[in-house]
C-alpha positions as CSV (number, residue, x, y, z in Angstrom):
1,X,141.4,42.3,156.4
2,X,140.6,44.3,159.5
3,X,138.6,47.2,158.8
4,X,141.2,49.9,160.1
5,X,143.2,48.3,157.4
6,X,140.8,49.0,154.8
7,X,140.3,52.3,156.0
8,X,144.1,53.0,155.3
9,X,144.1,51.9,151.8
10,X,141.4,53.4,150.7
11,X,142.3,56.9,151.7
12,X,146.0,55.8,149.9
13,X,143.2,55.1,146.8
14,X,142.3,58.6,146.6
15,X,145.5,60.3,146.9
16,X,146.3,57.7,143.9
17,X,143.1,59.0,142.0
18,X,144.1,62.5,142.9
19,X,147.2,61.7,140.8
20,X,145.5,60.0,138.0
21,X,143.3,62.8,137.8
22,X,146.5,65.3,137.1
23,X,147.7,62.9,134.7
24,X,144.9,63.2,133.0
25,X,144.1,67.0,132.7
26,X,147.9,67.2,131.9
27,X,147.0,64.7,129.1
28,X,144.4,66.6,128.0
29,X,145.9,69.9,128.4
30,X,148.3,68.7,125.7
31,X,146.3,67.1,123.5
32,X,147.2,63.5,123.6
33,X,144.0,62.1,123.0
34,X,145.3,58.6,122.7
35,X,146.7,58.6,126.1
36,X,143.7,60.2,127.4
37,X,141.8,57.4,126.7
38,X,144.3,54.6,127.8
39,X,144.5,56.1,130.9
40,X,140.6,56.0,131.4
41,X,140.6,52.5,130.6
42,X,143.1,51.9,133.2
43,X,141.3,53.9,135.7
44,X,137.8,52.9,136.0
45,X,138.5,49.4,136.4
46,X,141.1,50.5,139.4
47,X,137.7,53.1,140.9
48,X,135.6,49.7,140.5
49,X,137.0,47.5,143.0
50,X,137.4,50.8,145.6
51,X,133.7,51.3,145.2
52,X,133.0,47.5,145.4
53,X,135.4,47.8,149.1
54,X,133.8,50.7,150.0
55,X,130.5,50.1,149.8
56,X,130.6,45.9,150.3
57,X,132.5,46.9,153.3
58,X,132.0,50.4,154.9
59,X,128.3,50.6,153.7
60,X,127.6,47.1,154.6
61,X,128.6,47.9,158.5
62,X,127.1,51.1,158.8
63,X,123.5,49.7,157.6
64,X,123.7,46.6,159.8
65,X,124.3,49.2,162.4
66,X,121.6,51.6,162.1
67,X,119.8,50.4,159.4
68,X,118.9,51.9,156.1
69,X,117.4,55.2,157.3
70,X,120.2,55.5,160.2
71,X,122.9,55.2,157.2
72,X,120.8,57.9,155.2
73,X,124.3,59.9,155.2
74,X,126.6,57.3,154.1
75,X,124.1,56.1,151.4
76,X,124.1,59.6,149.8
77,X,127.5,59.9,149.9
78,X,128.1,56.5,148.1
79,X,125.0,57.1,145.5
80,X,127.6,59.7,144.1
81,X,129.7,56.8,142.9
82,X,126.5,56.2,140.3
83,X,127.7,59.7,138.9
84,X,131.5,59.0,139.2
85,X,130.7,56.5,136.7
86,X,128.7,58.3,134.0
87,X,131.5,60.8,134.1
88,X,133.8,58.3,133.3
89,X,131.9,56.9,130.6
90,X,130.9,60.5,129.1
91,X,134.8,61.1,129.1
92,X,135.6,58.0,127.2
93,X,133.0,59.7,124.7
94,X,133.4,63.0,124.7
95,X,134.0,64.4,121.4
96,X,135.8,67.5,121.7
97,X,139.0,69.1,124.3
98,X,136.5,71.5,125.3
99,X,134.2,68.5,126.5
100,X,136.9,66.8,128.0
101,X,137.8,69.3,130.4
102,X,134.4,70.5,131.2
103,X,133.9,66.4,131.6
104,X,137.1,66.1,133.6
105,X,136.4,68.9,136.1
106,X,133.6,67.9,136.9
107,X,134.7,64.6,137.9
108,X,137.3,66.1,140.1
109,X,135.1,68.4,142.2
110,X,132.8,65.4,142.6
111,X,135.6,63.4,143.6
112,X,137.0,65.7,145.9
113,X,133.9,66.4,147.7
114,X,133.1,63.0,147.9
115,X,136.6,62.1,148.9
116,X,136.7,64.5,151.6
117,X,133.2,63.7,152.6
118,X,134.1,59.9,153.2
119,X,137.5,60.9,154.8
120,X,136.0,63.3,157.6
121,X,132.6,61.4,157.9
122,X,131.9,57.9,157.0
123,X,135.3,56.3,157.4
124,X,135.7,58.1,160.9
125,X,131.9,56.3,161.7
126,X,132.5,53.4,160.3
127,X,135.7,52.8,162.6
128,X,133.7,54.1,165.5
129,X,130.9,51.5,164.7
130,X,133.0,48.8,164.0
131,X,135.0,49.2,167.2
132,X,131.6,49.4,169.3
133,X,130.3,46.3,167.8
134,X,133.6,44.2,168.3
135,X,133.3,45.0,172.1
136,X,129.6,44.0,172.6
């Protein structure tokens, strides 16, 4: 798959999450702890492979580009999947409503930041880089 391609889906992937995300606060919200946790189960497995894309992919050219300390941005921004995950895993255990919203808010500013921080930065690079390289 072309990386333009990639590109596409992967900002379709966060709109998705966005979604997921409301799904879940709504869940929440009205107590249906059950479905709360189906839907996490569902979800990290779906956030895996878009990391494993993401950083296999977009990481990968960026470092062979400019190497580690020229990719300094895009490695912070994808260190935050490392908390994307705990999140996740402290949601699947949190013990009280209280602790899953505080739990799930968090994970949706984090999400949104980082979204919006691989949207108008990295994936915009990325392209750029991997169109420079394709015409040397």
């Amino acid at each position: 798959m072309e990386l333009p391609e990639l590109v596409k889906i992967l900002i379709e992937e966060h709109r998705n999450v966005r979604v997921l995300l409301l799904k879940i606060h709504h869940l929440i919200s009205e107590g249906r702890d059950k479905e709360v946790a189906e839907a996490l189960k569902d979800f990290k497995p779906y956030l895996d492979q878009h990391i494993i894309d993401e950083e296999a992919t977009i990481l990968k050219i960026l470092l062979e580009a400019y190497g580690r300390q020229g990719a300094e941005n895009a490695i912070k921004v994808f260190q935050q999947h490392r908390e994307v995950h705990q999140l996740i895993t402290e949601l699947t255990r949190a013990e009280s409503p209280e602790e899953l919203r505080d739990k799930r808010e968090r994970l949706r500013q984090i999400l949104e930041s980082h979204f919006a921080a691989e949207e108008s930065g990295i994936f915009p690079w990325a392209l750029e880089t991997y169109r420079r390289v394709r015409r040397e």
